[in-house]
MOPAC internal coordinates of N, CA, C and O (Angstrom, degrees):
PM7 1SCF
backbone

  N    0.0000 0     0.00 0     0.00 0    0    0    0
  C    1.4455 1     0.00 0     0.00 0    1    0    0
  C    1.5230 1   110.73 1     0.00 0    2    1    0
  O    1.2310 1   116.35 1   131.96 1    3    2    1
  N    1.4715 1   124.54 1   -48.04 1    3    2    1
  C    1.5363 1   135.56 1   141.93 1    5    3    2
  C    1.1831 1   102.99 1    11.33 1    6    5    3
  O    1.2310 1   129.09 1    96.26 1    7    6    5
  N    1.6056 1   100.08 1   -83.74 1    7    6    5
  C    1.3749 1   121.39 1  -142.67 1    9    7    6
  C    1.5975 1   114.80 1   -77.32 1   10    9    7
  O    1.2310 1   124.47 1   129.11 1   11   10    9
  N    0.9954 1   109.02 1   -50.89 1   11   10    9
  C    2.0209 1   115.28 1   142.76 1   13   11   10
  C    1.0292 1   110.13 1   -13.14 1   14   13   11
  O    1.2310 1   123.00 1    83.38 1   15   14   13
  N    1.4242 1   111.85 1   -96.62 1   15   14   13
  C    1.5380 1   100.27 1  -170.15 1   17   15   14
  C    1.0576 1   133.67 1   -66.56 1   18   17   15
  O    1.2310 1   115.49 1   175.45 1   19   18   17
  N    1.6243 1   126.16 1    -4.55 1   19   18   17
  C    1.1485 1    94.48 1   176.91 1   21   19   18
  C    1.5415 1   109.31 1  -107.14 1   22   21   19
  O    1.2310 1   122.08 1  -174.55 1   23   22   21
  N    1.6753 1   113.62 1     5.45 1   23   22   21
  C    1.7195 1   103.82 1   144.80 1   25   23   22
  C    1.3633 1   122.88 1   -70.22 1   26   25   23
  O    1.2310 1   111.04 1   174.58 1   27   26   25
  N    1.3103 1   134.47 1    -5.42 1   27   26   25
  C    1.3366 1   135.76 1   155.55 1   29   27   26
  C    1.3902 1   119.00 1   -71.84 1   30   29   27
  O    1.2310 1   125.75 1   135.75 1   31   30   29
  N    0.8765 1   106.55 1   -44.25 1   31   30   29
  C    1.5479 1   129.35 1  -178.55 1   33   31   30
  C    1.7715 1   104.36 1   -36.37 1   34   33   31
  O    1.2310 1   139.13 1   109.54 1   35   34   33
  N    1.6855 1    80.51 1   -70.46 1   35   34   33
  C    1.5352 1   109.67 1  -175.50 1   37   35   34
  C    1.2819 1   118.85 1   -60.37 1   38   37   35
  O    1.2310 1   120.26 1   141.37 1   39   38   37
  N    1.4409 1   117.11 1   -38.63 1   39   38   37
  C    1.3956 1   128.03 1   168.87 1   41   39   38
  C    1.7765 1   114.54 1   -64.15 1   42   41   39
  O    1.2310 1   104.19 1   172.00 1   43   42   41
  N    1.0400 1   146.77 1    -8.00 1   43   42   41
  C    0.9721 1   162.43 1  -148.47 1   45   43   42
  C    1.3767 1   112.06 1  -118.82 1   46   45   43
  O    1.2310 1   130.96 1   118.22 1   47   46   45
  N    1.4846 1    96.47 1   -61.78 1   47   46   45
  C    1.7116 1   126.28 1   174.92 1   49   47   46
  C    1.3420 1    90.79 1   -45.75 1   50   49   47
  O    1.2310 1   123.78 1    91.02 1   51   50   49
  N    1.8307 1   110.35 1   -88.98 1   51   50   49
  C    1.3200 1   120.22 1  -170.46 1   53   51   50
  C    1.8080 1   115.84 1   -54.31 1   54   53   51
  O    1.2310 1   109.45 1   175.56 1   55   54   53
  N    0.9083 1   137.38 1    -4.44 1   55   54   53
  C    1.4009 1   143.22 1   163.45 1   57   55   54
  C    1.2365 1   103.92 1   -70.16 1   58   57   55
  O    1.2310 1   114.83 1   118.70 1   59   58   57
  N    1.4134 1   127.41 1   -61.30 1   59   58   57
  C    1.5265 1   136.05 1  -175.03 1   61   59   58
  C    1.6294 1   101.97 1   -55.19 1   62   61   59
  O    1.2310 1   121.86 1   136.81 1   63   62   61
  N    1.4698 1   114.04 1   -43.19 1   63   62   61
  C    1.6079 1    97.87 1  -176.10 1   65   63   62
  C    1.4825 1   106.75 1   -81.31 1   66   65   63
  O    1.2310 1   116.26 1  -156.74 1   67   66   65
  N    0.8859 1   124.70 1    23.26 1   67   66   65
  C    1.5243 1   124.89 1  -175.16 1   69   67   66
  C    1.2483 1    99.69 1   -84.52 1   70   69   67
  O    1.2310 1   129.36 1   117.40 1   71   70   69
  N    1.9688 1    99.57 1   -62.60 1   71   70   69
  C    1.5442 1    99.07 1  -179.65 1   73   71   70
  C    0.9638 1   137.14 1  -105.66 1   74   73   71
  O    1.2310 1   119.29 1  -141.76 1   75   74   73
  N    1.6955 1   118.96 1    38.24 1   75   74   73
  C    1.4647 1   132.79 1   179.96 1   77   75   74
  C    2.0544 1    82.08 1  -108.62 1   78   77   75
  O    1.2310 1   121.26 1  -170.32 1   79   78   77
  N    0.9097 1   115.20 1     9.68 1   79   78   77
  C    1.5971 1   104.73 1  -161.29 1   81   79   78
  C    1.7415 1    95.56 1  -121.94 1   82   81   79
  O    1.2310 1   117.72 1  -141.61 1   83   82   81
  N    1.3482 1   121.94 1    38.39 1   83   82   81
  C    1.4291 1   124.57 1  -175.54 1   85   83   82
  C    1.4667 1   109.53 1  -100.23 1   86   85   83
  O    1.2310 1   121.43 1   -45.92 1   87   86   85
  N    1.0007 1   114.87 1   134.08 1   87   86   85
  C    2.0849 1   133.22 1  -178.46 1   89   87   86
  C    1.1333 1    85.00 1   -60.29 1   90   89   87
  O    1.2310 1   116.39 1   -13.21 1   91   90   89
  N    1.3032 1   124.47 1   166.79 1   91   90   89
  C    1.2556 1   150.99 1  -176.95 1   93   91   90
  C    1.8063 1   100.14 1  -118.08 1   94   93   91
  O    1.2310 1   123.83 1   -16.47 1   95   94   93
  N    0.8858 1   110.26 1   163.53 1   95   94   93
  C    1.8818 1   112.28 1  -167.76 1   97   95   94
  C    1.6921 1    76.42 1  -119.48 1   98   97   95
  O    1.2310 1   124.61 1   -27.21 1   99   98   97
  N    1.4281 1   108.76 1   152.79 1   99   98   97
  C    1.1846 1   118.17 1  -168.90 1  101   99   98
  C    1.6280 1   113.73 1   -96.27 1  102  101   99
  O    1.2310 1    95.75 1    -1.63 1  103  102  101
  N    0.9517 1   160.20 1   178.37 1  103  102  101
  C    1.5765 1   147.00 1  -160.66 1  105  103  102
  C    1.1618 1    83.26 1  -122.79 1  106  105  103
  O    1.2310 1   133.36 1   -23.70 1  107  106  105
  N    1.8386 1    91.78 1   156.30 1  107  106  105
  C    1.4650 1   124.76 1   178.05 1  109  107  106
  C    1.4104 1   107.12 1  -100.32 1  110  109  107
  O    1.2310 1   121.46 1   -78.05 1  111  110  109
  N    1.1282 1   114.82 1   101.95 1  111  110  109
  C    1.5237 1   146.05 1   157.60 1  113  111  110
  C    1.6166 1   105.70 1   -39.28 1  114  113  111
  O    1.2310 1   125.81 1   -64.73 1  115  114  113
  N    1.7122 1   106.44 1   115.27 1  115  114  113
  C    1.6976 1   101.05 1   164.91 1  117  115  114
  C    1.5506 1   116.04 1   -79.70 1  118  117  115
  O    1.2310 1   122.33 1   -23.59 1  119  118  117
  N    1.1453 1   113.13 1   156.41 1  119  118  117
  C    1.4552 1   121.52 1   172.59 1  121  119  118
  C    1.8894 1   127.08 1   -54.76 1  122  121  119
  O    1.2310 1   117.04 1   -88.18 1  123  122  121
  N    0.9434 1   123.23 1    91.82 1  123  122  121
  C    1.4731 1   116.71 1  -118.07 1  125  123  122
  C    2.2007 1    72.15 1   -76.41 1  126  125  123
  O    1.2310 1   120.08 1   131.12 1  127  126  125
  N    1.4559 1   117.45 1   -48.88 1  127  126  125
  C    1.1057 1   116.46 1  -175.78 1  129  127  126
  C    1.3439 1   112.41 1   -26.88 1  130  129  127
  O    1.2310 1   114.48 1   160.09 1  131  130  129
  N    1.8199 1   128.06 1   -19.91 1  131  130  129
  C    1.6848 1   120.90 1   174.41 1  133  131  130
  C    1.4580 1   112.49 1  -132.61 1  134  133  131
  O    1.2310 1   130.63 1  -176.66 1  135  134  133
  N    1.5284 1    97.10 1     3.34 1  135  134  133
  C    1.7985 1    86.75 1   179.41 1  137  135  134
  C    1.3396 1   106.05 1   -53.93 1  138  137  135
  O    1.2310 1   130.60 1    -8.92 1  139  138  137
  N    1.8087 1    97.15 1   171.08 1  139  138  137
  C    1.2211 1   112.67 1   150.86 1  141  139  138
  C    1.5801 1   109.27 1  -125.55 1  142  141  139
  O    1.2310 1   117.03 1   -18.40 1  143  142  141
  N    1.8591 1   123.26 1   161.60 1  143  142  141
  C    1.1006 1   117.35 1   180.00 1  145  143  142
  C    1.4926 1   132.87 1   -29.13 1  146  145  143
  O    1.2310 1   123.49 1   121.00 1  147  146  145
  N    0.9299 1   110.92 1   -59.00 1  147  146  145
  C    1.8083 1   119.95 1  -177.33 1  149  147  146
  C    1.6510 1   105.79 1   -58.05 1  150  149  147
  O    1.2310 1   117.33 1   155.07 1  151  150  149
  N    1.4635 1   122.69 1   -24.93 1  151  150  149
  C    1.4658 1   118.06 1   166.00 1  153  151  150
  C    1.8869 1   100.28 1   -72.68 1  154  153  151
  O    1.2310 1   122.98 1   148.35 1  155  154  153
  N    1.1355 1   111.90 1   -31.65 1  155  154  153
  C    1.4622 1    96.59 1  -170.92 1  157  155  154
  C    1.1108 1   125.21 1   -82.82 1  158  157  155
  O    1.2310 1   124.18 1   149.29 1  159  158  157
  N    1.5793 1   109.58 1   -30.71 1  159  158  157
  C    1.3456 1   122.29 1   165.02 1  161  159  158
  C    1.2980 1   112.21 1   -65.99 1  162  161  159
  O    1.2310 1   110.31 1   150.42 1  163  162  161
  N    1.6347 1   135.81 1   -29.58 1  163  162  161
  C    1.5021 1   122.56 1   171.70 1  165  163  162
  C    1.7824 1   100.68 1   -77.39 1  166  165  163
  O    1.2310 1   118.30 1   161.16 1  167  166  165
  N    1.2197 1   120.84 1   -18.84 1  167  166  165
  C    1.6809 1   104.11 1  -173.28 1  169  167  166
  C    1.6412 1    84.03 1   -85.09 1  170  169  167
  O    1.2310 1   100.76 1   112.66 1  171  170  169
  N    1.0004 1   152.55 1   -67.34 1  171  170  169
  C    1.4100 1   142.58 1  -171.95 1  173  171  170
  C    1.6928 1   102.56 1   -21.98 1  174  173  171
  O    1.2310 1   125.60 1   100.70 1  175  174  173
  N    1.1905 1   106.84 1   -79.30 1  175  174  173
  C    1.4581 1   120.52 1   163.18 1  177  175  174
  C    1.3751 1   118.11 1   -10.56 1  178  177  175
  O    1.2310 1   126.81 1   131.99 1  179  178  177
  N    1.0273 1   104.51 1   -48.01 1  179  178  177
  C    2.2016 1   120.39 1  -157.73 1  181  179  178
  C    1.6266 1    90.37 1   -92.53 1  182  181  179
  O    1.2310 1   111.89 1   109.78 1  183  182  181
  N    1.3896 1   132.90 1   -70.22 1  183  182  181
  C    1.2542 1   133.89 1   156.04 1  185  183  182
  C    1.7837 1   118.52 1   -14.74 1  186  185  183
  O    1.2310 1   121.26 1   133.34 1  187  186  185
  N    1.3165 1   115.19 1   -46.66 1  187  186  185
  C    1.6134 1   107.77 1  -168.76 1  189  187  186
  C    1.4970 1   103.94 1  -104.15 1  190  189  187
  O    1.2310 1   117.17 1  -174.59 1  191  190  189
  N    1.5324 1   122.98 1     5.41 1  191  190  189
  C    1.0813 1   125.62 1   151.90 1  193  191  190
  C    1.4490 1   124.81 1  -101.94 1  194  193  191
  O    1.2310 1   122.23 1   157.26 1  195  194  193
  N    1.2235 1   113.34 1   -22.74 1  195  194  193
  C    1.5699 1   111.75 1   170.10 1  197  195  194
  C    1.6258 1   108.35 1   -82.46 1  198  197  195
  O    1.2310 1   121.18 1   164.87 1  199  198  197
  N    1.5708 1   115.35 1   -15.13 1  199  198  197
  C    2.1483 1   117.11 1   173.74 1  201  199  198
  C    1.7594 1    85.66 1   -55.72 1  202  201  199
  O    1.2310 1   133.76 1   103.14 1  203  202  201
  N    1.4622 1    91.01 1   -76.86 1  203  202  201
  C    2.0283 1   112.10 1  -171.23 1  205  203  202
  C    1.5702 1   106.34 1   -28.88 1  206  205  203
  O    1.2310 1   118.12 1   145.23 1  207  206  205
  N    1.4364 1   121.19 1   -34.77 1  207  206  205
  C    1.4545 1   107.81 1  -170.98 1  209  207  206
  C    1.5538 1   110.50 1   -84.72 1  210  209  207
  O    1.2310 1   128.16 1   154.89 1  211  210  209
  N    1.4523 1   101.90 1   -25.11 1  211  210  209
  C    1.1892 1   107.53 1  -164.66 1  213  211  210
  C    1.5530 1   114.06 1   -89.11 1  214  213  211
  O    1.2310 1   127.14 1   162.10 1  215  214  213
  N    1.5884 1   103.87 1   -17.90 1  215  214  213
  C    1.4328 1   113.66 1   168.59 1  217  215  214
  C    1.8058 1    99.37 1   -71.35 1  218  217  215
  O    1.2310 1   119.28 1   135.10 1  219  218  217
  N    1.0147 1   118.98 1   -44.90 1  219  218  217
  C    1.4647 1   120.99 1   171.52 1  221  219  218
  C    1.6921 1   114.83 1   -26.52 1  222  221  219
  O    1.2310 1   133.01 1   102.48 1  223  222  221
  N    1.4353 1    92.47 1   -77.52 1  223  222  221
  C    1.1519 1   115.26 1  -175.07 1  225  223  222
  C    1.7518 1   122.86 1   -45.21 1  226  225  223
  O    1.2310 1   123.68 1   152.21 1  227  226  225
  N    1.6248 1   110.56 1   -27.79 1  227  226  225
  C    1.5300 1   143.74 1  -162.78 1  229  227  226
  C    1.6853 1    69.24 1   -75.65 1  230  229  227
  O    1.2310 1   124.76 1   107.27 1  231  230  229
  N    1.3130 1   108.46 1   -72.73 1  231  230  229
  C    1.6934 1    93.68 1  -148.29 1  233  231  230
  C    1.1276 1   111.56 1   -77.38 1  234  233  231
  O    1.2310 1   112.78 1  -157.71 1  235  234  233
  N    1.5375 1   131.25 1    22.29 1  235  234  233
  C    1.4885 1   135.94 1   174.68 1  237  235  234
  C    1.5725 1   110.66 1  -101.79 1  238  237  235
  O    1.2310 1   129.54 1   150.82 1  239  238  237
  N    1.5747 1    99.22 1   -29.18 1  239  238  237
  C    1.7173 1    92.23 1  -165.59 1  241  239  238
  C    1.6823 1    99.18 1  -102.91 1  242  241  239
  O    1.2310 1   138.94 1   -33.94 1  243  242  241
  N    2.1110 1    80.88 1   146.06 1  243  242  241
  C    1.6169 1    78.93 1   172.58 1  245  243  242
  C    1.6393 1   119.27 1  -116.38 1  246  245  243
  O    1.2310 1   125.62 1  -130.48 1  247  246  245
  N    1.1072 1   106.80 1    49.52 1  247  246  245
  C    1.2494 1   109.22 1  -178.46 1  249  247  246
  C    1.0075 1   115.53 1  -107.74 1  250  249  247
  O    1.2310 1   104.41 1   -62.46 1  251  250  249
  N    1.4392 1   146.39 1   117.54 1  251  250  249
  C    1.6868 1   133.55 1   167.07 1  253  251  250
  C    1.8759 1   123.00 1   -26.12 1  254  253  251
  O    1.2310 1   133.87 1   125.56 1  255  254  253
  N    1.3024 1    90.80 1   -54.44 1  255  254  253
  C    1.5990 1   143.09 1   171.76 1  257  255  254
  C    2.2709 1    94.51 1   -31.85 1  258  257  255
  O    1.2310 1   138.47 1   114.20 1  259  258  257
  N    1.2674 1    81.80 1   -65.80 1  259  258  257
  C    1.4064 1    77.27 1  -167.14 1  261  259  258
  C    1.5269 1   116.87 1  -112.85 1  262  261  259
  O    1.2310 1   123.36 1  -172.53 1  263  262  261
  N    1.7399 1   111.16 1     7.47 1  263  262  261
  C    1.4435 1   113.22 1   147.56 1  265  263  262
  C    1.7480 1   117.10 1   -72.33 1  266  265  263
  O    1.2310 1   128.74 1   149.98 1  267  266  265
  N    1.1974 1   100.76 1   -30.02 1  267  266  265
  C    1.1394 1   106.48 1  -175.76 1  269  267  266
  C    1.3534 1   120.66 1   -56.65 1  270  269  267
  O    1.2310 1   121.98 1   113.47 1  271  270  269
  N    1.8460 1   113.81 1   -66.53 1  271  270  269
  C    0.9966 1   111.40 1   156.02 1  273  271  270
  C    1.9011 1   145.91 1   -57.42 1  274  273  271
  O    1.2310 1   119.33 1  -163.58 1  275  274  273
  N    1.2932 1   118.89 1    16.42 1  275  274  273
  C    1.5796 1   144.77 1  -150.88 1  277  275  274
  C    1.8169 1    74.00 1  -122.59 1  278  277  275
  O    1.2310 1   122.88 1   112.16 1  279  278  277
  N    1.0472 1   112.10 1   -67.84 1  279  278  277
  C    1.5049 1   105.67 1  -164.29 1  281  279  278
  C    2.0131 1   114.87 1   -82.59 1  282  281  279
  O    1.2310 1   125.27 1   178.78 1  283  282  281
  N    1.3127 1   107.48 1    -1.22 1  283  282  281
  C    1.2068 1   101.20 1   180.00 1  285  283  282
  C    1.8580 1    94.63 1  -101.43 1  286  285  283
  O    1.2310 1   113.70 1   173.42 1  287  286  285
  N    1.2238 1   129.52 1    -6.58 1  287  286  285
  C    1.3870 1   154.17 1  -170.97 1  289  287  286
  C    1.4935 1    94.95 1   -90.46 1  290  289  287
  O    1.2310 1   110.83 1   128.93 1  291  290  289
  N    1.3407 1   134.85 1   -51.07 1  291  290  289
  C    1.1736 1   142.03 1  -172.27 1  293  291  290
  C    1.6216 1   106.48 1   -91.94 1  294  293  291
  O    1.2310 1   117.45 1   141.66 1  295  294  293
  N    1.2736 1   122.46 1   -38.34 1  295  294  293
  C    1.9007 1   110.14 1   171.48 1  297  295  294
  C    1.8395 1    95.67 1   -55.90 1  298  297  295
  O    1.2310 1   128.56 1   119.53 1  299  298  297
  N    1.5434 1   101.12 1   -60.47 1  299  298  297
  C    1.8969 1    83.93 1  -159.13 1  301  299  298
  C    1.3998 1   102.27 1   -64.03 1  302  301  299
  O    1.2310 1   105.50 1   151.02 1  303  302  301
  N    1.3231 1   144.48 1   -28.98 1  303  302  301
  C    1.5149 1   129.03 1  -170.00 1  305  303  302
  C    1.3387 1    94.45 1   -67.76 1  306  305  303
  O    1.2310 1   106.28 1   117.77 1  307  306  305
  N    1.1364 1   143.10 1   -62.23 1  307  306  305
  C    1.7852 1   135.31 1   157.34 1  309  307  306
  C    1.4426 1   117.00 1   -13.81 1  310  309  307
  O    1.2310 1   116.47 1   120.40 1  311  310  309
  N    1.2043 1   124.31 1   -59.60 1  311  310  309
  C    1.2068 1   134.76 1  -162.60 1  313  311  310
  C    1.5941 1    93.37 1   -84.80 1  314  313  311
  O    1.2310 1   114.49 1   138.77 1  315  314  313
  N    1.1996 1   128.05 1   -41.23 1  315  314  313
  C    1.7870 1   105.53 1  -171.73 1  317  315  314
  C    1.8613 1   109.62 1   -90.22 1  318  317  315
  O    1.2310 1   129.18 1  -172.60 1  319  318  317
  N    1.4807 1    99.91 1     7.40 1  319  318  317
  C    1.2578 1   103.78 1   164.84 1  321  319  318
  C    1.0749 1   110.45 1   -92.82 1  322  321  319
  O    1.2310 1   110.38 1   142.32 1  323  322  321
  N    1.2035 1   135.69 1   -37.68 1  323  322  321
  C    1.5444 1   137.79 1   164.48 1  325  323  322
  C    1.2202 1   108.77 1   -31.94 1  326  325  323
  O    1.2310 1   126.08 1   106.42 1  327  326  325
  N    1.5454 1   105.93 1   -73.58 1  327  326  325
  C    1.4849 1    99.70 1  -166.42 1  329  327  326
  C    1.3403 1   112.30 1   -79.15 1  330  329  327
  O    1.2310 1   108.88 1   163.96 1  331  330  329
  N    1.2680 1   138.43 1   -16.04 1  331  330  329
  C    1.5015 1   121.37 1   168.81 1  333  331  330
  C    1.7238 1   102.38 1   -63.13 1  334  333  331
  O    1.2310 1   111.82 1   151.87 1  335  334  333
  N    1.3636 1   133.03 1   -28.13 1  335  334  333
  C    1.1841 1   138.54 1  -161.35 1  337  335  334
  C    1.7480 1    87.83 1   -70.50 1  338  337  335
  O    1.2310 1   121.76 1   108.58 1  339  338  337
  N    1.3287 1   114.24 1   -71.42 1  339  338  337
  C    1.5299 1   118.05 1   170.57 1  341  339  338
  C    1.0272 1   130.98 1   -28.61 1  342  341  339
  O    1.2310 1   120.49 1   127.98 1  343  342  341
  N    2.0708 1   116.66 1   -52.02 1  343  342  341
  C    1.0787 1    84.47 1   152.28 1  345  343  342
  C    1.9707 1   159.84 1  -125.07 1  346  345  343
  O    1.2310 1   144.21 1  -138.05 1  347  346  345
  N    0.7749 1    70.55 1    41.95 1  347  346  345
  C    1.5624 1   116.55 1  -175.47 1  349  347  346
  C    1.4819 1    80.64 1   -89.39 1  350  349  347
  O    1.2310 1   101.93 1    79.35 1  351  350  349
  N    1.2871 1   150.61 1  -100.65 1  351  350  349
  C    1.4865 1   126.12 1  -177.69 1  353  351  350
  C    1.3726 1   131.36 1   -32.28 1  354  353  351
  O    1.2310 1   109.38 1   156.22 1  355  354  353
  N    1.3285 1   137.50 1   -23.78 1  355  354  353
  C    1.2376 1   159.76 1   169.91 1  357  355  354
  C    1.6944 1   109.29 1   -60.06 1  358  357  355
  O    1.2310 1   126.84 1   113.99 1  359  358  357
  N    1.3209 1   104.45 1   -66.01 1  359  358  357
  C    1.3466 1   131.38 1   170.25 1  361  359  358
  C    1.7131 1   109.87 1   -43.90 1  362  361  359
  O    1.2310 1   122.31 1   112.17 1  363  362  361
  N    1.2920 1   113.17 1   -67.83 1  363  362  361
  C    1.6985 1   142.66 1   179.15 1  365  363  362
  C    1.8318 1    90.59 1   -33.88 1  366  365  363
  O    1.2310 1   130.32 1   113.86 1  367  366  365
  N    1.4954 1    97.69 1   -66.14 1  367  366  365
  C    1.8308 1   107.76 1  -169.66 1  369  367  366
  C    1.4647 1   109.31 1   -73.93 1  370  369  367
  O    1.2310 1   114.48 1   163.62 1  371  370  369
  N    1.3499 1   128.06 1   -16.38 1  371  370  369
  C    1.5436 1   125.92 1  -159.18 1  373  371  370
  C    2.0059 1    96.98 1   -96.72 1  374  373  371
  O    1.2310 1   126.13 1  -179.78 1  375  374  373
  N    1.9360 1   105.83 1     0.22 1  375  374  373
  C    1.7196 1    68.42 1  -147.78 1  377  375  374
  C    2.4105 1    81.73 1  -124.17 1  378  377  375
  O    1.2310 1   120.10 1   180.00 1  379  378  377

């Protein structure tokens, strides 16, 4: 009877980390060349919730393999928010 439950137990356990341990899909970036504010302010938005998920996710996975890629996933979503942020400020002052 022991031994049951605590392969249930375990199965359960390890099921739950399965799906607390899900990637985050990365946000869709507006075209900054036609946004308008309220698109930028929701991609700002989408950006500091897809970092948070993905920091989530960092401390769930144990793979080198796929921390690795989680954080090389998270520099460029940073980085193409930057520059849509740029230029989309550029744009804002030029027009």
């Amino acid at each position: 009877m022991i031994k049951v439950t605590a392969i249930v137990l375990s199965t359960v356990l390890f099921s739950g980390m399965t799906h607390a341990c899900s990637k985050p899909d990365a946000p869709v970036l507006p075209d900054a060349a036609t946004a308008v504010t309220a698109q930028m302010v929701k991609a700002k938005n989408d950006v500091k919730a897809y970092l948070s998920a993905a920091n989530t996710y960092l401390e769930c996975v144990s793979s080198d393999k796929a921390h690795n890629r989680m954080v090389k996933a998270m520099k460029r979503v940073g980085k193409e928010f930057n520059v849509a942020v740029r230029t989309y400020k550029e744009r804002m002052a030029n027009s």
